[in-house]
C-alpha positions as CSV (number, residue, x, y, z in Angstrom):
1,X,-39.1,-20.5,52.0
2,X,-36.9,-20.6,48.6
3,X,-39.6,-19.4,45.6
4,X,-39.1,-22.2,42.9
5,X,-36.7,-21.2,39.8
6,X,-37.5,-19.5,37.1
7,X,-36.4,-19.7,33.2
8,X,-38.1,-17.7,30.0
9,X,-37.4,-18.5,26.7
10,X,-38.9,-15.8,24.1
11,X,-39.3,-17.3,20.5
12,X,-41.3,-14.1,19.3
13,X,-44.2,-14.3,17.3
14,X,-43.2,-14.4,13.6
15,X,-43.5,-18.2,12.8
16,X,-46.4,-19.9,14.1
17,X,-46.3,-23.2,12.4
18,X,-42.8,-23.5,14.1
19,X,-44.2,-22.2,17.4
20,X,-47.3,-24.9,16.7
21,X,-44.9,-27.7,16.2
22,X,-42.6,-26.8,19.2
23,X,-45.9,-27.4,21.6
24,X,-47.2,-30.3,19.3
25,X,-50.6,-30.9,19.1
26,X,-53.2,-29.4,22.2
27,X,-49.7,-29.0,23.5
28,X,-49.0,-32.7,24.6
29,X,-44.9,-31.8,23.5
30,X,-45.3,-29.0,26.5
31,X,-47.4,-31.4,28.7
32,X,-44.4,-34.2,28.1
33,X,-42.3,-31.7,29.6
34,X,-44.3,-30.6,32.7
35,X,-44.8,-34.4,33.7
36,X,-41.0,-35.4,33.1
37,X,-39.0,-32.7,34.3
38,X,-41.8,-32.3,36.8
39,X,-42.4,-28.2,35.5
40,X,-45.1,-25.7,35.0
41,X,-45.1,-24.1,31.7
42,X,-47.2,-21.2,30.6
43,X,-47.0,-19.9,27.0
44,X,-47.9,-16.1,25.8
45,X,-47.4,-16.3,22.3
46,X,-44.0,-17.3,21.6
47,X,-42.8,-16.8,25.1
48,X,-42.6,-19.4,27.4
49,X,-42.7,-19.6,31.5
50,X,-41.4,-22.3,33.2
51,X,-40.8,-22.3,36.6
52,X,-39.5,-25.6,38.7
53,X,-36.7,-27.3,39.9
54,X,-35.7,-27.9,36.2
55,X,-36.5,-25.2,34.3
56,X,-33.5,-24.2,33.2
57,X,-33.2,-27.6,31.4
58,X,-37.1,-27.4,30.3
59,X,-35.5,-24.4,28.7
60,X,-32.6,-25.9,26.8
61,X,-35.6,-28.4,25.6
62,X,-37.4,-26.0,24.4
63,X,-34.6,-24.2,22.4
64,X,-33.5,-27.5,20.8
65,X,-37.1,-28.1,19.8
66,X,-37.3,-24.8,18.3
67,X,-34.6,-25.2,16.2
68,X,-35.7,-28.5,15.2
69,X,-39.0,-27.5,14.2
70,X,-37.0,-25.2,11.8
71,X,-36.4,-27.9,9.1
72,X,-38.5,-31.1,10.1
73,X,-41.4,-32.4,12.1
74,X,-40.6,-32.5,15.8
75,X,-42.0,-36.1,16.7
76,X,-43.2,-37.5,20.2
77,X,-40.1,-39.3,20.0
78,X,-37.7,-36.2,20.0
79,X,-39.0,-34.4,22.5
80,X,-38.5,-38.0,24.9
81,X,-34.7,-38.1,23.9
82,X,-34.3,-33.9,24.8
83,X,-35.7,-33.9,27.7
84,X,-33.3,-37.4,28.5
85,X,-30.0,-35.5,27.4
86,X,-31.6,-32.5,29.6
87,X,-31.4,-34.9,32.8
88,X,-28.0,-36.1,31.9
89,X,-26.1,-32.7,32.9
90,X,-24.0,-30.7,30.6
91,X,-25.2,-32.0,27.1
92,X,-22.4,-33.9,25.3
93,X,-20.4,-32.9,22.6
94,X,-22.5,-34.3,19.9
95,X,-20.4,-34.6,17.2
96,X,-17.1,-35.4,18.9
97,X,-18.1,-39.1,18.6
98,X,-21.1,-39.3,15.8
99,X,-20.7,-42.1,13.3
100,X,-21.0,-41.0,9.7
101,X,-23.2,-43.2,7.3
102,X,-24.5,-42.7,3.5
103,X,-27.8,-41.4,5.3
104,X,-26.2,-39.4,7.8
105,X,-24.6,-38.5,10.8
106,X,-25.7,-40.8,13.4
107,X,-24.5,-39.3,17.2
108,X,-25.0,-40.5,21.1
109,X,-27.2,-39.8,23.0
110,X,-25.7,-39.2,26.6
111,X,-22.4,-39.7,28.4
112,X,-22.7,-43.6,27.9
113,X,-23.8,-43.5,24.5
114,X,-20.7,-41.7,23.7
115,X,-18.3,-43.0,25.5
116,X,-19.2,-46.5,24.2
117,X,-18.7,-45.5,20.4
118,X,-15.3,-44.0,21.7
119,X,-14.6,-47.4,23.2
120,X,-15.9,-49.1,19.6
121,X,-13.2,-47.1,17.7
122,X,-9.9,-47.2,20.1
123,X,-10.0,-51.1,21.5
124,X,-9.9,-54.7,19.1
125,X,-12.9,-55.8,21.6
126,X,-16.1,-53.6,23.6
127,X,-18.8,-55.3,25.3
128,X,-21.8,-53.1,25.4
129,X,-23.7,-54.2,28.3
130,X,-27.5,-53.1,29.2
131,X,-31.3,-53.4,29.0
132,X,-33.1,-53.2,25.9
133,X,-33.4,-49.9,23.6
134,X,-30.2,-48.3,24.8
135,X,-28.7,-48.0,21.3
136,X,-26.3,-51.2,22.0
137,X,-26.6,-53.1,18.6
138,X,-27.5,-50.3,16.5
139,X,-24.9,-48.0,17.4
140,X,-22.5,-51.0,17.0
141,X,-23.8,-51.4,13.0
142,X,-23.4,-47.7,12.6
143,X,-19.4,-48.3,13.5
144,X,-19.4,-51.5,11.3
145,X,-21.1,-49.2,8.2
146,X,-18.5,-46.2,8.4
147,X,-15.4,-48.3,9.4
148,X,-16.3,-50.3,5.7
149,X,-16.9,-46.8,4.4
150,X,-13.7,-46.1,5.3
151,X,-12.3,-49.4,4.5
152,X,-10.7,-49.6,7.6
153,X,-12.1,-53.2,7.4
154,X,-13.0,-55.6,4.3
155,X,-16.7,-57.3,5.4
156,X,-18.9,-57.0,8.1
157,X,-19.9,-59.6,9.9
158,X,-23.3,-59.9,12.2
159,X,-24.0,-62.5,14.4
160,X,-26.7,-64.0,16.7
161,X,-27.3,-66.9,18.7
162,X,-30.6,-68.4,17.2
163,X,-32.2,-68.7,20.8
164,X,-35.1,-66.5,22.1
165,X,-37.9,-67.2,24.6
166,X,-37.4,-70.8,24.9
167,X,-38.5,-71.2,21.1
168,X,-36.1,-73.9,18.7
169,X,-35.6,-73.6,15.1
170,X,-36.9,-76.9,14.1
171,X,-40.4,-76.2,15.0
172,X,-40.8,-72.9,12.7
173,X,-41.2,-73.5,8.9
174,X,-39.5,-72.8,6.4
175,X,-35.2,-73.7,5.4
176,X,-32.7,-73.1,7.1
177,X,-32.6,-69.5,6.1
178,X,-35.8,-68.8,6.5
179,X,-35.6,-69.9,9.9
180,X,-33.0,-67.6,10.9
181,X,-33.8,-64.4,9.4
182,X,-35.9,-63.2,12.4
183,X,-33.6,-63.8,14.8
184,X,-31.2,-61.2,12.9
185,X,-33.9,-58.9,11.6
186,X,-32.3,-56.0,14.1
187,X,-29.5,-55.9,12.2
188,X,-30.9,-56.1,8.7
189,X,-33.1,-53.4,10.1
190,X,-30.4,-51.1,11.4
191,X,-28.6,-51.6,8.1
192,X,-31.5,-50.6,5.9
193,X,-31.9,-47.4,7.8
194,X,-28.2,-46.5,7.0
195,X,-27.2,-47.8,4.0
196,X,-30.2,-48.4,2.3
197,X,-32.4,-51.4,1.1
198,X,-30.3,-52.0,-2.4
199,X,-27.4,-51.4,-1.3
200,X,-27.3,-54.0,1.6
201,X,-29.1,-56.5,-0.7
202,X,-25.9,-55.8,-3.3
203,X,-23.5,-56.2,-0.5
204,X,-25.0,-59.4,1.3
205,X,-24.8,-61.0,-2.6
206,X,-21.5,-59.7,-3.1
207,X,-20.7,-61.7,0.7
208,X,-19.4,-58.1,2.0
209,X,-22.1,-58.3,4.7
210,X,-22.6,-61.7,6.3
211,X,-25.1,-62.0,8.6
212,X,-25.3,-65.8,10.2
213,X,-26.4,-67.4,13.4
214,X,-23.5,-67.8,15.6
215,X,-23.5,-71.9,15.1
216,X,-21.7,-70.8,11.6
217,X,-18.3,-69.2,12.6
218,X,-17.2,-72.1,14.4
219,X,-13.5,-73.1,12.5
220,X,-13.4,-69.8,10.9
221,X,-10.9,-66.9,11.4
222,X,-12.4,-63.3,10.6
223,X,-9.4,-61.0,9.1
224,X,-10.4,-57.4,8.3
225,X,-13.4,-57.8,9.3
226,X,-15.9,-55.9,11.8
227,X,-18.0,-58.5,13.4
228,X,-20.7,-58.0,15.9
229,X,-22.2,-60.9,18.4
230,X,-25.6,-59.5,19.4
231,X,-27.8,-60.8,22.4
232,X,-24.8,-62.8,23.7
233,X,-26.7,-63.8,26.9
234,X,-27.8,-66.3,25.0
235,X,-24.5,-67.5,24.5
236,X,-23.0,-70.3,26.4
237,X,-19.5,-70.5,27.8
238,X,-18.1,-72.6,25.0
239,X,-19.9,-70.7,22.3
240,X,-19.0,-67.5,23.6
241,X,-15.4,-68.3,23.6
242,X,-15.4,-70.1,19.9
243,X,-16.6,-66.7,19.2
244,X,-13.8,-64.6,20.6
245,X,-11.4,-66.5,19.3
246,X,-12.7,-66.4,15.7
247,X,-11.1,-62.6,15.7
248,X,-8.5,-62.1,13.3
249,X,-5.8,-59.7,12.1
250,X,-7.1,-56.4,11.3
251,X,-10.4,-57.0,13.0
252,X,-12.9,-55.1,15.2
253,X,-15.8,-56.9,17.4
254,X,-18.5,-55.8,19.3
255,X,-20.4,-57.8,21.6
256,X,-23.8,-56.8,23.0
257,X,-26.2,-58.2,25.6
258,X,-28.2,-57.9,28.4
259,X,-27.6,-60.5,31.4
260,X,-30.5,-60.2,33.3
261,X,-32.8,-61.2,30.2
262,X,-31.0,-64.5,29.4
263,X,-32.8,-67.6,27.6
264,X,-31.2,-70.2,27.9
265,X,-32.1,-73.0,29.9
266,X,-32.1,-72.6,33.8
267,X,-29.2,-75.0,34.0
268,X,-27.1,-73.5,31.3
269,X,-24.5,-70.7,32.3
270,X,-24.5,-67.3,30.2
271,X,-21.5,-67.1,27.9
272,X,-21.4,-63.1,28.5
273,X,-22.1,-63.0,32.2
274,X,-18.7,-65.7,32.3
275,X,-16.7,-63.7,29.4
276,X,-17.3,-60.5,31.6
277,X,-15.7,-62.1,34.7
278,X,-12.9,-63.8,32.8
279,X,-12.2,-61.0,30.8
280,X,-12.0,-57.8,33.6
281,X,-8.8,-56.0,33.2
282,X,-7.6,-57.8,29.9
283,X,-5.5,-55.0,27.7
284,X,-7.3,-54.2,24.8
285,X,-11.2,-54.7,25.8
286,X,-13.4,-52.0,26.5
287,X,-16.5,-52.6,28.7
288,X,-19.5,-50.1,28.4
289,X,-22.5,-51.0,31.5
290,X,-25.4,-49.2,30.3
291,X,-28.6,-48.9,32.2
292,X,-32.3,-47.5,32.6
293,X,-31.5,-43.8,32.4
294,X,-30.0,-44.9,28.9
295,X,-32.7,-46.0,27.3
296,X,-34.2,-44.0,24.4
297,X,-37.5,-45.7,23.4
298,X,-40.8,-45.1,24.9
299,X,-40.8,-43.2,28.4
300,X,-42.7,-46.6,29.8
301,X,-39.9,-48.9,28.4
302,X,-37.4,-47.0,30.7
303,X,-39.7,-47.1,34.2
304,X,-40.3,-50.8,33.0
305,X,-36.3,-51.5,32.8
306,X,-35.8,-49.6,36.3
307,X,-38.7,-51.5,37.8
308,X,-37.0,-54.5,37.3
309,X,-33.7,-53.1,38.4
310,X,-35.0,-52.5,41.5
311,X,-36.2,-56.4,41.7
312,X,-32.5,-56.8,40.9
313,X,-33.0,-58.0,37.5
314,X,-36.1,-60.6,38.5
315,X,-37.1,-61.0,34.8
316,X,-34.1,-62.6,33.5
317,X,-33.6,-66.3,33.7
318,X,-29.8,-65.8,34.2
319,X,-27.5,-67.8,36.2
């Protein structure tokens, strides 16, 4: 019987607050590890034991970790996305493809992740296409931000449909406004992270950011623009089509979704499932399918999303 491998990883013994914050606190950073690369670890000092089918890659964790701990906190949530990358095989070229923003460079995370901002930057149209917390939407505002950076284009434009969960804008309060504003807080969410809070406030007043519900680029033609349609499930055939052909000269869009979560009524056909089918093979669009092992939230979100991809997508109300 083949003994289980082996890896060690020797730190030394010099820097114990950096040791302390690779293991995180009564080592649940270590325990993360052992449960999810399915590992034993042992620690003496600042070496480390680890012995399992994936130890070798509970090593590469644990050496990205370290030099993390270096300059900043290593967080729950960075140990989740290193051991994900370790799972994916050979680790990408991070930077080949990482989008550069006033607060940073912001890079992929996996062989999907990456190829999808490739896709962003070399085709006029890319459908990202997957379950929630895959990076779909904000990796698509990170390519909006640096391409107006770079004023490749003029404005950004972000768009929604204003339908979730079976809810309708005339029964919340407020104006018109007011009533959309959630549906596109994402987006104003991604952007604060990258730009900053003034600075998009300046540039919505200005009108080089406009961020409407989809109902308001019907009759419009977008030139220079980078213009992202986000949850386009909820799309229907005719809006999804008004949408694509709003593109202009100069333009880049993005179109994200997930078409097994779809909220539109039962009787209504999704826009993006129909655009998908319509559009395979078309020069010039770039389809990304992302899916559970993508996801880079919780640990729970992604056995939730490959539950229900084993149900074959049971909890969407798509056609």
């Amino acid at each position: 019987m083949n003994a289980a491998p082996e890896s060690s990883v020797d730190f030394g013994a010099e820097d114990n607050a950096r040791l302390a914050a690779v293991c995180g606190p009564l080592d649940e950073n270590l325990h993360q590890m052992e449960n999810r690369l399915g590992i034993e670890i042992r620690r003496r000092s600042g070496r480390f034991s680890l012995r399992g089918a994936n130890a070798a890659a509970g090593a590469a964790v644990l050496r990205q970790l370290y030099e993390r701990a270096a300059s900043q906190p290593v967080t729950a949530e960075d140990v989740h996305l290193a051991i994900s990358e370790s799972g994916m095989g050979a680790r990408p070229a991070a930077d080949e493809h990482a989008v550069e923003t006033l607060r940073g460079l912001i890079r992929g995370r996996g062989a999907n992740q990456q190829q999808y901002l490739a896709a962003i930057r070399s085709h006029d149209l890319t459908f990202g296409i997957g379950p929630a917390g895959t990076g779909k939407t904000y990796l698509a505002v990170a390519c909006a931000v640096e391409a107006m950076q770079r004023e490749s284009v003029r404005r950004l434009v972000l768009v929604r449909p204003a339908v979730e969960a079976g809810e309708r804008l005339g029964f919340l309060p407020g104006d018109l406004s007011q009533k959309v504003d959630p549906y596109l807080r994402p987006m104003y969410d991604a952007l604060y992270e990258m730009i900053g809070f003034d600075r998009v406030a300046r540039l919505i007043e200005r009108n080089v950011i406009e961020i409407a519900p989809l109902a308001f680029m019907r009759g419009r033609t977008l030139n220079e623009a980078f213009i992202i349609l986000d949850e386009a499930q909820n799309t229907t055939v005719e809006q999804i089509k008004m949408f694509l052909t709003r593109i202009g000269f100069g333009s880049r869009a993005v179109v994200t979704g997930d078409v097994t979560q779809t909220d539109l009524p039962a009787h209504r056909q999704s826009g993006l499932r129909h655009a998908l089918e319509v559009l395979d093979g078309v020069q010039g669009i770039a389809v990304t399918r992302f899916t559970a092992k993508d996801v880079v939230r919780h640990p729970l979100v992604q056995r939730i999303v490959e539950a229900y991809e084993r149900e074959g997508g049971a909890g969407g109300r798509g056609p």
